[in-house]
C-alpha positions as CSV (number, residue, x, y, z in Angstrom):
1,X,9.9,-15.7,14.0
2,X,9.2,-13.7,17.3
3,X,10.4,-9.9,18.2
4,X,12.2,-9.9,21.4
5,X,12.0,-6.3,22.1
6,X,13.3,-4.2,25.2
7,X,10.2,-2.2,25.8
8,X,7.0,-3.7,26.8
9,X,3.3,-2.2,26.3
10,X,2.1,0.4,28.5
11,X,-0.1,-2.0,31.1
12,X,-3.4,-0.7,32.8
13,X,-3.5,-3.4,35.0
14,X,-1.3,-6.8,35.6
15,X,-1.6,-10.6,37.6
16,X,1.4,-11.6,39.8
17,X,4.6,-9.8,39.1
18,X,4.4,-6.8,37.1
19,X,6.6,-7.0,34.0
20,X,9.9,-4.9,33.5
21,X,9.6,-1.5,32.3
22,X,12.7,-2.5,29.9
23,X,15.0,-5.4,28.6
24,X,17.8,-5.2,25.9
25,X,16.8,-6.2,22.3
26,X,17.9,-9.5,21.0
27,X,17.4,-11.3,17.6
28,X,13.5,-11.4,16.3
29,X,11.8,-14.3,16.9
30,X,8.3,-16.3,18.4
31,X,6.7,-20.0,19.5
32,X,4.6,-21.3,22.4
33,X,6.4,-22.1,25.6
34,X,4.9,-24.4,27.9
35,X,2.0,-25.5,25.0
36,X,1.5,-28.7,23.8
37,X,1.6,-30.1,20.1
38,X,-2.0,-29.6,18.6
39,X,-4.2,-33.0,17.7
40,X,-4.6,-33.6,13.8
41,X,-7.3,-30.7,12.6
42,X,-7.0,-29.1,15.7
43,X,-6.9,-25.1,15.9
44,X,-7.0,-25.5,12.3
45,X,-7.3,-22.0,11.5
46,X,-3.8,-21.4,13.1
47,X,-1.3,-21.4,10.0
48,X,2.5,-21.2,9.5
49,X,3.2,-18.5,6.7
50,X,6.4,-18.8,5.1
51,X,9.0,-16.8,3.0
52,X,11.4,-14.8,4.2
53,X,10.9,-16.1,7.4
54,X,8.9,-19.1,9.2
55,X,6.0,-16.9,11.2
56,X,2.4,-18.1,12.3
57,X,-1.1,-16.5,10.9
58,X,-4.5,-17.1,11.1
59,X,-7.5,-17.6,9.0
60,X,-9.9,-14.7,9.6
61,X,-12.3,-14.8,6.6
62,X,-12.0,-17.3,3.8
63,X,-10.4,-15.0,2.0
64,X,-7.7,-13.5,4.5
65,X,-5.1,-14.7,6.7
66,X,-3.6,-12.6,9.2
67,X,-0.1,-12.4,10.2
68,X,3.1,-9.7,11.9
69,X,3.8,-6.8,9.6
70,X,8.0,-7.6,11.1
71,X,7.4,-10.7,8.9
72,X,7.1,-8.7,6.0
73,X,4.7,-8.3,2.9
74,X,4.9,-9.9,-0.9
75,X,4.6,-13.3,-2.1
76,X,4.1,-15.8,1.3
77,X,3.2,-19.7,1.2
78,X,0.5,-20.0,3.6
79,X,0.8,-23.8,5.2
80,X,-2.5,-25.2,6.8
81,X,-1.4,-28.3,9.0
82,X,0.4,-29.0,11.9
83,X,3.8,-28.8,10.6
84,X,5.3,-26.1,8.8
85,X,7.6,-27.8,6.6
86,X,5.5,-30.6,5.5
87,X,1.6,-32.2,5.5
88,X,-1.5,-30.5,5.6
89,X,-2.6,-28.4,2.4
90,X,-0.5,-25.4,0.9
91,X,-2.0,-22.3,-0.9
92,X,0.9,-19.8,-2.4
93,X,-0.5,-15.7,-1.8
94,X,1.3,-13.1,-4.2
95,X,0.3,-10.2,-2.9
96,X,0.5,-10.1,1.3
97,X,1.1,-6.7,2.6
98,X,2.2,-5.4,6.0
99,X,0.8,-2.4,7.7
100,X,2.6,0.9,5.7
101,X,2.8,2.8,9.3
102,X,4.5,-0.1,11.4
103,X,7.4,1.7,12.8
104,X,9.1,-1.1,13.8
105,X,9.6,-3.7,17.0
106,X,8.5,-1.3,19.5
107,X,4.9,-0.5,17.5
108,X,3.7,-3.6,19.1
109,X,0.3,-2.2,18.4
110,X,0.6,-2.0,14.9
111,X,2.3,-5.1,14.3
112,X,-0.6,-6.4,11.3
113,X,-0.2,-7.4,8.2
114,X,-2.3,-9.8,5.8
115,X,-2.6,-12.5,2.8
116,X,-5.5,-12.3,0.4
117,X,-6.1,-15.6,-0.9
118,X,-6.5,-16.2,-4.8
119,X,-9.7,-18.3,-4.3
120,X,-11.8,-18.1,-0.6
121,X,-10.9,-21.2,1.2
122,X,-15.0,-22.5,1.2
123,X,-14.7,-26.4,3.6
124,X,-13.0,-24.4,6.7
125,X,-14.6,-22.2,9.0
126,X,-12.8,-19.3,9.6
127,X,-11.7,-17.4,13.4
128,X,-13.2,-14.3,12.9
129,X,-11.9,-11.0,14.9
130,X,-13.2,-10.2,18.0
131,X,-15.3,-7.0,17.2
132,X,-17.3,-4.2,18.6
133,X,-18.7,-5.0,21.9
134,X,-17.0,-8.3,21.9
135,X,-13.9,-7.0,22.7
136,X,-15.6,-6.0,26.6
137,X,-14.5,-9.5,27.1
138,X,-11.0,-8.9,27.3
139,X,-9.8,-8.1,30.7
140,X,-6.9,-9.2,32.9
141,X,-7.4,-12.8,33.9
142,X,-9.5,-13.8,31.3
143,X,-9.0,-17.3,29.5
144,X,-7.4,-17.4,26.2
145,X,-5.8,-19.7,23.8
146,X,-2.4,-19.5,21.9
147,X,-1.7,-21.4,18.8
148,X,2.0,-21.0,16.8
149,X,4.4,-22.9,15.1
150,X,7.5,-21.5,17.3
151,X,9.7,-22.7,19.7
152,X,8.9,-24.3,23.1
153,X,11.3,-25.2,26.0
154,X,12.2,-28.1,24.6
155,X,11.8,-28.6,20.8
156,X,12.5,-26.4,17.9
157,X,10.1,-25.0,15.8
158,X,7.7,-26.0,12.8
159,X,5.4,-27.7,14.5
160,X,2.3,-26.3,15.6
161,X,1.3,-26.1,19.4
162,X,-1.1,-24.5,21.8
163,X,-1.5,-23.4,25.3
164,X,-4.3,-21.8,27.4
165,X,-3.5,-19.1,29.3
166,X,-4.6,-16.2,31.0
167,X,-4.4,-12.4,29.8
168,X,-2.0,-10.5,32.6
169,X,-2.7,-7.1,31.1
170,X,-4.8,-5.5,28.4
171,X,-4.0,-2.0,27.2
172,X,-6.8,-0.1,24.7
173,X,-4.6,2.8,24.9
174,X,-1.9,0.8,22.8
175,X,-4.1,-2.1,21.2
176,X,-2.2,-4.4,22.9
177,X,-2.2,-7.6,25.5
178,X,-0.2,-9.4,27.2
179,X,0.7,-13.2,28.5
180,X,3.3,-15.1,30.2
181,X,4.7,-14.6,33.5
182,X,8.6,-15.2,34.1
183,X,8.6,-15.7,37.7
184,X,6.0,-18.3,37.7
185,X,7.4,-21.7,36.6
186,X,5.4,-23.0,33.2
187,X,3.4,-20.0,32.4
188,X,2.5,-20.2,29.1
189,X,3.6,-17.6,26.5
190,X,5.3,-17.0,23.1
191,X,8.3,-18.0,21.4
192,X,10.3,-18.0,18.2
193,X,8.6,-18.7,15.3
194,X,5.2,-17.7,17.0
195,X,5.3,-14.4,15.1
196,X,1.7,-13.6,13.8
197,X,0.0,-16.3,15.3
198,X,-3.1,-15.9,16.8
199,X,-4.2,-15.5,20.2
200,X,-8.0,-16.9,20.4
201,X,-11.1,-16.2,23.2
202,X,-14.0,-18.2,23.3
203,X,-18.0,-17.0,23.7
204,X,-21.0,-18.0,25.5
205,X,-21.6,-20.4,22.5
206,X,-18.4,-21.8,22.1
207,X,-17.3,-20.1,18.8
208,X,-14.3,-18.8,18.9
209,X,-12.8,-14.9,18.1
210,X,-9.1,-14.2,16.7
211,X,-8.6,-11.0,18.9
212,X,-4.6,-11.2,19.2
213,X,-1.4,-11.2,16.6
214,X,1.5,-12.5,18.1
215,X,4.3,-9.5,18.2
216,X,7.1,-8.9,20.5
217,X,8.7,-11.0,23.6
218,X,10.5,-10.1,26.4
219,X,13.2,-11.8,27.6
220,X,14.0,-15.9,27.0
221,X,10.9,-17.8,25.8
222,X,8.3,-18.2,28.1
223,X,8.6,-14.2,29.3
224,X,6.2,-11.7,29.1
225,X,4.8,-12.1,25.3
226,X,2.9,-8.8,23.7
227,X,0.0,-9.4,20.8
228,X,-1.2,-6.5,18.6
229,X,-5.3,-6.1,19.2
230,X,-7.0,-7.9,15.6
231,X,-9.8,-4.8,16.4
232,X,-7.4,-2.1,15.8
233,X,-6.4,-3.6,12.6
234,X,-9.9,-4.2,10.8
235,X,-10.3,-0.9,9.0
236,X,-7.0,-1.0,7.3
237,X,-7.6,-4.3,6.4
238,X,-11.1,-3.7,5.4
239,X,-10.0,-0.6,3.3
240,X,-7.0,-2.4,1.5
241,X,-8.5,-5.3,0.7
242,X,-12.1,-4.8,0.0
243,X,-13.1,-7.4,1.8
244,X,-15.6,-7.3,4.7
245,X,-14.0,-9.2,7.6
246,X,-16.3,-8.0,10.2
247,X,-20.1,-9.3,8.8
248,X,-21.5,-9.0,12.6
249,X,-20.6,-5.1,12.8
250,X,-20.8,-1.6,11.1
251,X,-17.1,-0.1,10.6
252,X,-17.7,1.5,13.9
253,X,-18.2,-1.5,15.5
254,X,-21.8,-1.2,16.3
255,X,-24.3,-4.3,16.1
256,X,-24.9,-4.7,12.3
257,X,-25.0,-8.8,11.1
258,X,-26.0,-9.6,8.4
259,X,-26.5,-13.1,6.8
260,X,-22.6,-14.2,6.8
261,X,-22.8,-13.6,10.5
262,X,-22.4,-16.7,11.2
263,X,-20.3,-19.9,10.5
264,X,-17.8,-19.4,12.8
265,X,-15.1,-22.3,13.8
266,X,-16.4,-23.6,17.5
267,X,-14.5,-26.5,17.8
268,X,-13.6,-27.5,21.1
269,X,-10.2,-26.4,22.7
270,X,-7.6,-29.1,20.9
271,X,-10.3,-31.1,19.4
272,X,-10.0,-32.0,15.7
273,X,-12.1,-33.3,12.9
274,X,-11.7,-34.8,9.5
275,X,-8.2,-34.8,8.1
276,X,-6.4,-32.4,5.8
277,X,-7.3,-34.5,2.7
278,X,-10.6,-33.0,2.9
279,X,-10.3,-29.7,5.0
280,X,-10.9,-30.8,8.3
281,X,-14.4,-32.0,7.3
282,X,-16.6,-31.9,10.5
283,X,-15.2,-29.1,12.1
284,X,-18.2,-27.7,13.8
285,X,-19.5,-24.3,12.8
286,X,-21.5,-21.7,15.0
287,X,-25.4,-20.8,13.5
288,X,-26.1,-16.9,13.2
289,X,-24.9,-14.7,15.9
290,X,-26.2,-13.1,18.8
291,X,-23.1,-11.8,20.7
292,X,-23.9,-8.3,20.7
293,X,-27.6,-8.1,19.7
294,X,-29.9,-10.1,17.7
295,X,-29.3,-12.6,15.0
296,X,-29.7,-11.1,11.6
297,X,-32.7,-12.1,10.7
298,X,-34.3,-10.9,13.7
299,X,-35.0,-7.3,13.1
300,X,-38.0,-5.2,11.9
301,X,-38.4,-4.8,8.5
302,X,-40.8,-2.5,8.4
303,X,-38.1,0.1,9.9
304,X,-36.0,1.9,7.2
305,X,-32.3,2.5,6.4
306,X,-31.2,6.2,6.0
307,X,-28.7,7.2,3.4
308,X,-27.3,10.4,2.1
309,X,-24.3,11.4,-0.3
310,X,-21.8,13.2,1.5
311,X,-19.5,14.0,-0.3
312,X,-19.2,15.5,-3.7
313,X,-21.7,18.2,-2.8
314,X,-24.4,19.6,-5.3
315,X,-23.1,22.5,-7.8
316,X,-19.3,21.2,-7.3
317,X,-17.9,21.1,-10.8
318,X,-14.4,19.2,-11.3
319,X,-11.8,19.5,-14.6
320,X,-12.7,17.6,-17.2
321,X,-11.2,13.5,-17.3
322,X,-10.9,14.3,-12.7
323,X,-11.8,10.8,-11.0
324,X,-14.3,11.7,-8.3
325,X,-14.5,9.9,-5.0
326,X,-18.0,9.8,-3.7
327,X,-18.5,9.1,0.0
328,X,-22.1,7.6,0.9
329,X,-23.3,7.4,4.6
330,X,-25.6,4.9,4.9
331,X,-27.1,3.4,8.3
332,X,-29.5,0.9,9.2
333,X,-32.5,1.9,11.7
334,X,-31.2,0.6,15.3
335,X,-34.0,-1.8,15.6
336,X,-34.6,-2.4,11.9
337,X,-32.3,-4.9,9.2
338,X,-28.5,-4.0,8.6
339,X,-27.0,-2.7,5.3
340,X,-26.5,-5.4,2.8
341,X,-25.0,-3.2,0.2
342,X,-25.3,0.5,-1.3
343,X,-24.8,1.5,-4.7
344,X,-24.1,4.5,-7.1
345,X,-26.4,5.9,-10.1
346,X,-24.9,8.1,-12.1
347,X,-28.1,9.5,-14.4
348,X,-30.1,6.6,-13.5
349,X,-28.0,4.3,-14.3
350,X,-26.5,1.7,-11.8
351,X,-22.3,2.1,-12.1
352,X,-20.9,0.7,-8.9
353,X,-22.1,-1.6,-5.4
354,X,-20.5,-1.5,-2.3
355,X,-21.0,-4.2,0.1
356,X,-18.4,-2.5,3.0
357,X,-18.9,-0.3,5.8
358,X,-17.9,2.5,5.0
359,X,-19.2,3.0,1.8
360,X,-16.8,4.7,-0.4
361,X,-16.6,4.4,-4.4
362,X,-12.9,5.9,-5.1
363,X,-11.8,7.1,-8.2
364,X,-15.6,7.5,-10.1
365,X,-14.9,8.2,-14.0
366,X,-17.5,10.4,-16.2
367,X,-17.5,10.0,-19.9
368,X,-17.3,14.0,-20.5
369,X,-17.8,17.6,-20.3
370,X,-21.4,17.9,-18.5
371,X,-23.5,18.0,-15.3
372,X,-24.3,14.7,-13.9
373,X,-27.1,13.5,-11.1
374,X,-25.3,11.0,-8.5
375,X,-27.7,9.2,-6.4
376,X,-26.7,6.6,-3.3
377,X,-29.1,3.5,-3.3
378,X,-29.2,1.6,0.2
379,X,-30.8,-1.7,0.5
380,X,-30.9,-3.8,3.6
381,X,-31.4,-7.8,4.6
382,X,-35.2,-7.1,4.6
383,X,-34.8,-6.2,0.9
384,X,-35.9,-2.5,1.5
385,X,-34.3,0.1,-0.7
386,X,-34.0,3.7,0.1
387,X,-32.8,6.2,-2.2
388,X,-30.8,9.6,-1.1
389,X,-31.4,12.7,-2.3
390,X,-29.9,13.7,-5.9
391,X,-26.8,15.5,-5.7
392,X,-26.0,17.1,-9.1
393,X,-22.3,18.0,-10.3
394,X,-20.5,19.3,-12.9
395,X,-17.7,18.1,-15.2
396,X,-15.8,20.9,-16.8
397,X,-16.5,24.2,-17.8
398,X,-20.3,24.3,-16.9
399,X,-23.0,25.7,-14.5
400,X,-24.7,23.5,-12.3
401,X,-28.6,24.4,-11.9
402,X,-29.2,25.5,-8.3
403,X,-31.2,23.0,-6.3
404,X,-34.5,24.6,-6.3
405,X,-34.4,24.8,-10.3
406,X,-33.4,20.6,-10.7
407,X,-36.3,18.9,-12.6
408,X,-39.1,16.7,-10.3
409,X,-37.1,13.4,-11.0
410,X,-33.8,15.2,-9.6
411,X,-32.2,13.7,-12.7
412,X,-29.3,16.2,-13.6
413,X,-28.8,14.1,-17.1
414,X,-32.2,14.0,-18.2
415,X,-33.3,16.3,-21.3
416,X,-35.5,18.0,-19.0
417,X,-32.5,18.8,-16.6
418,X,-30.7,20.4,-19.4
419,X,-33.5,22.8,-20.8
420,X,-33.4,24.2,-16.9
421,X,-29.8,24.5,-17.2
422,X,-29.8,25.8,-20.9
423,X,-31.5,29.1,-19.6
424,X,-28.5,29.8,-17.1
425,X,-26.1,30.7,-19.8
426,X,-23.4,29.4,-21.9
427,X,-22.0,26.3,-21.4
428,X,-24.6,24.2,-20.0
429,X,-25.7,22.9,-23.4
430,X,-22.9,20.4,-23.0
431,X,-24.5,18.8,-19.7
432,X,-27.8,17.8,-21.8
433,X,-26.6,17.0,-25.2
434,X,-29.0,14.2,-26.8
435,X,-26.9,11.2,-26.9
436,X,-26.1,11.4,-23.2
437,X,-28.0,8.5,-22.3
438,X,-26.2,6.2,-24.6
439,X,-23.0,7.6,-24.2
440,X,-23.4,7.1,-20.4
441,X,-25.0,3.3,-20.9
442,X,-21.7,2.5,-23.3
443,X,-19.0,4.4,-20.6
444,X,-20.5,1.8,-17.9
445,X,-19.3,-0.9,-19.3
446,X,-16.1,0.3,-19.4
447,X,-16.1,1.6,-16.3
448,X,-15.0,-1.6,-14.2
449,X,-11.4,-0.6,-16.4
450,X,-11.8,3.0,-15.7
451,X,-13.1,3.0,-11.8
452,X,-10.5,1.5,-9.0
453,X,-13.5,-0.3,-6.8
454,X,-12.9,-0.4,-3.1
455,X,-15.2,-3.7,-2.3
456,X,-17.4,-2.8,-5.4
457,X,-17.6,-6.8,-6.2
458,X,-19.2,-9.5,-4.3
459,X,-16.6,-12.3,-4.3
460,X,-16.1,-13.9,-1.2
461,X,-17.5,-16.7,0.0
462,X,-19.3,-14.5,3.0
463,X,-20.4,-12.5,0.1
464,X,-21.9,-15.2,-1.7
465,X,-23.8,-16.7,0.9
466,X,-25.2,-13.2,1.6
467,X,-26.7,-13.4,-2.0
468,X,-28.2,-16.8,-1.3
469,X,-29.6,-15.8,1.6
470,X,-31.1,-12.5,0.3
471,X,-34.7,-12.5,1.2
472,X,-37.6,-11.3,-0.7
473,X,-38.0,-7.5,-0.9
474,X,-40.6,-6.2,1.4
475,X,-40.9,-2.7,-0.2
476,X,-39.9,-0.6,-3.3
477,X,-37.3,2.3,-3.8
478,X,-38.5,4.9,-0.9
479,X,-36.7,8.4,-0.5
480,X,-34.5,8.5,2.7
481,X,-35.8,10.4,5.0
């Protein structure tokens, strides 16, 4: 479905006619008006999702489609073919969910909402978001594509068409654009059943970026069509799923690719290959990434990461059983190899890895009363490591040695650790009790049941090729400095 809404996005700057300030509401609802029915494995990471209603999504990242939070969250069938009802390949998703803080039709710009997939979809390549300085590129007149299953003028919808178009207005302010013109005869835009699909712009080498989700129209179909900004989206997504969508860039959008920066669908505009039967076999796939610096593997490796813990802070103590969230920042040099993952010893010992920007392990169980040495791990695609500084805290009634008085290895755990602590007073004999080491070691391997991970596991398909590609480690552990 598409939104026809009364209120339009706030423009900054339009083509033609500028579009009405207002219109009355009608029934929600989307398709492409004035497109053209796509060629067999054409666009063919445009996909209908259906249940509840018949809306359009895209394929992001093998493991996520994106779709309109208005078409709502739980169990979705996510179609890939060019008809909605029938064809093409079909993979069921339980668990969708649609953006908590959507406040309805006229929250164009938070219109997101998205499908993990049970298994990554590994023969397609994915329409990744337009991201960091990529999205410079959007500006009024600039060419884009639309893909939906929705309406046109003249046929119903279900089946999947596309136009090209140009953007008549693109607010940051409101992380939205716009299409369509109503007083020009034929201008492409959206229609029912267009809901969530993607609007697509192409770069200098011919791979294509999802940077638009199909939200709101105004008017009958083929008026002024709104799309919620993919960019604004990413961090939710990225935080609720676990899964890095965004392999070019850091969570701020700055120039950070790594190996899975790369492999992007840059098929030409309508032009399929293969047939459904085996994924659209053929579909051509970009090599690493240069839009916004260099590709990934063309960075110094002699140039370090940095990392520190930021948060628990040394000598904080916490009830006894309390699940501690520790936040890590962790950057690469700006001329030296991005972040492939960080991880978390607790005592030396390896609990968690993170492989997303930013680098947060939620919800961090301890096996008992006693004071405890956290330390961040960074390790970039040069296979550097660099360790942060210890940071030691406390679990229940107990003193946390002062920073000054921690042992040479920093380890708050260690026996040594505890005779500098045993000195301080009562209580801090339970922080270096003899069988801590084994406790600890038998606690981690329950942990995974204990810890909720935020992108703690390496799953995906991105993720796997980024262990494939992991090159030989120039350097050992190094303090960051």
């Amino acid at each position: 479905m598409l939104c026809t809404v009364g209120l339009v996005v706030g423009v900054t700057a339009t083509a033609a006619a500028s579009p009405p300030a207002a219109v009355e509401a009608s029934e929600p609802a989307l398709l492409i008006a004035h497109g053209e029915d796509v060629a067999a494995c054409a666009w063919p990471t445009a996909v209908a999702v259906l249940g509840g209603a018949q809306c359009s999504g895209t394929l992001i990242h093998p493991e996520i489609v994106v779709y309109a939070a208005h078409c709502g969250g739980g169990f979705k069938t996510i179609r890939f073919g060019e008809d909605a009802q029938t064809g093409g390949t079909t993979v069921e998703a339980p668990g969708c969910r649609a953006y908590p803080n959507y406040a309805g039709d006229l929250d164009q710009g938070h219109d997101w909402a998205y499908c993990r997939l049970p298994a990554p979809i590994t023969g397609l390549p994915p329409t990744p978001p337009l991201f960091g300085c990529e999205t410079a590129l959007l500006e009024v007149g600039s060419e884009v594509a639309l893909v939906g299953f929705g309406q046109s003028t003249e046929a119903a919808s279900g089946i999947k068409r596309w136009a090209a178009t140009t953007l008549v207005a693109v607010t940051p302010g409101n992380n939205t654009t716009l299409v369509g013109n109503p007083d020009i005869e034929g201008t492409p835009s959206t229609c029912l059943g267009d809901s969530g699909g993607p609007a697509f712009l192409q770069l200098g080498d011919g791979s294509w970026r999802t940077f638009g989700i199909a939200s709101t129209s105004v008017g009958a179909c083929g008026g002024y069509g709104a799309h919620s900004g993919l960019a604004g989206a990413v961090a939710w997504i990225e935080r609720d799923s676990g899964v890095d969508v965004t392999p070019c860039h850091a969570a701020d959008g700055s120039w950070a690719p790594g190996p899975a920066c790369a492999g992007a669908n840059r098929a030409a505009a309508n032009v399929g290959s293969g047939s459904w039967a085996d994924w659209c076999s053929g579909t051509p796939a970009s090599g690493a990434s240069s839009s916004c610096g260099p590709a990934w593997d063309q960075f110094d490796s002699t140039l370090l990461p940095s990392v520190e813990i930021v948060s628990p802070s040394w000598g904080q103590t916490f009830l006894d059983g309390a699940l501690v969230n520790v936040e890590v920042a962790a950057t690469k040099h700006p001329e030296g190899y991005a972040l492939a993952r960080v991880r978390l010893e607790i005592d030396e010992l390896e609990v968690a890895s993170d492989d997303n920007d930013p680098w947060l392990f939620e919800a961090t169980a301890f096996p008992g009363v006693g004071v405890y040495t956290l330390v961040a791990v960074a390790e970039d695609w040069a296979g550097n490591e660099v360790a942060s500084a210890p940071v030691m805290i406390g679990l229940g009634e107990v003193e946390v040695p002062d920073p000054d008085q921690g042992t040479e290895s920093g380890e708050g755990g260690s026996e040594d650790a505890g005779g500098g602590a045993e000195s301080e007073g009562p209580g801090c004999s339970c922080a270096t009790h003899e069988p801590r080491p084994l406790g600890l070691l038998v606690f981690v391997a329950l942990l995974g049941y204990l810890r909720a991970p935020r992108g703690a596991t390496l799953t995906s398909r991105w993720a796997s090729q980024r262990r494939a590609a992991r090159p030989t480690k120039t350097s050992s552990r190094r303090p960051s400095t």
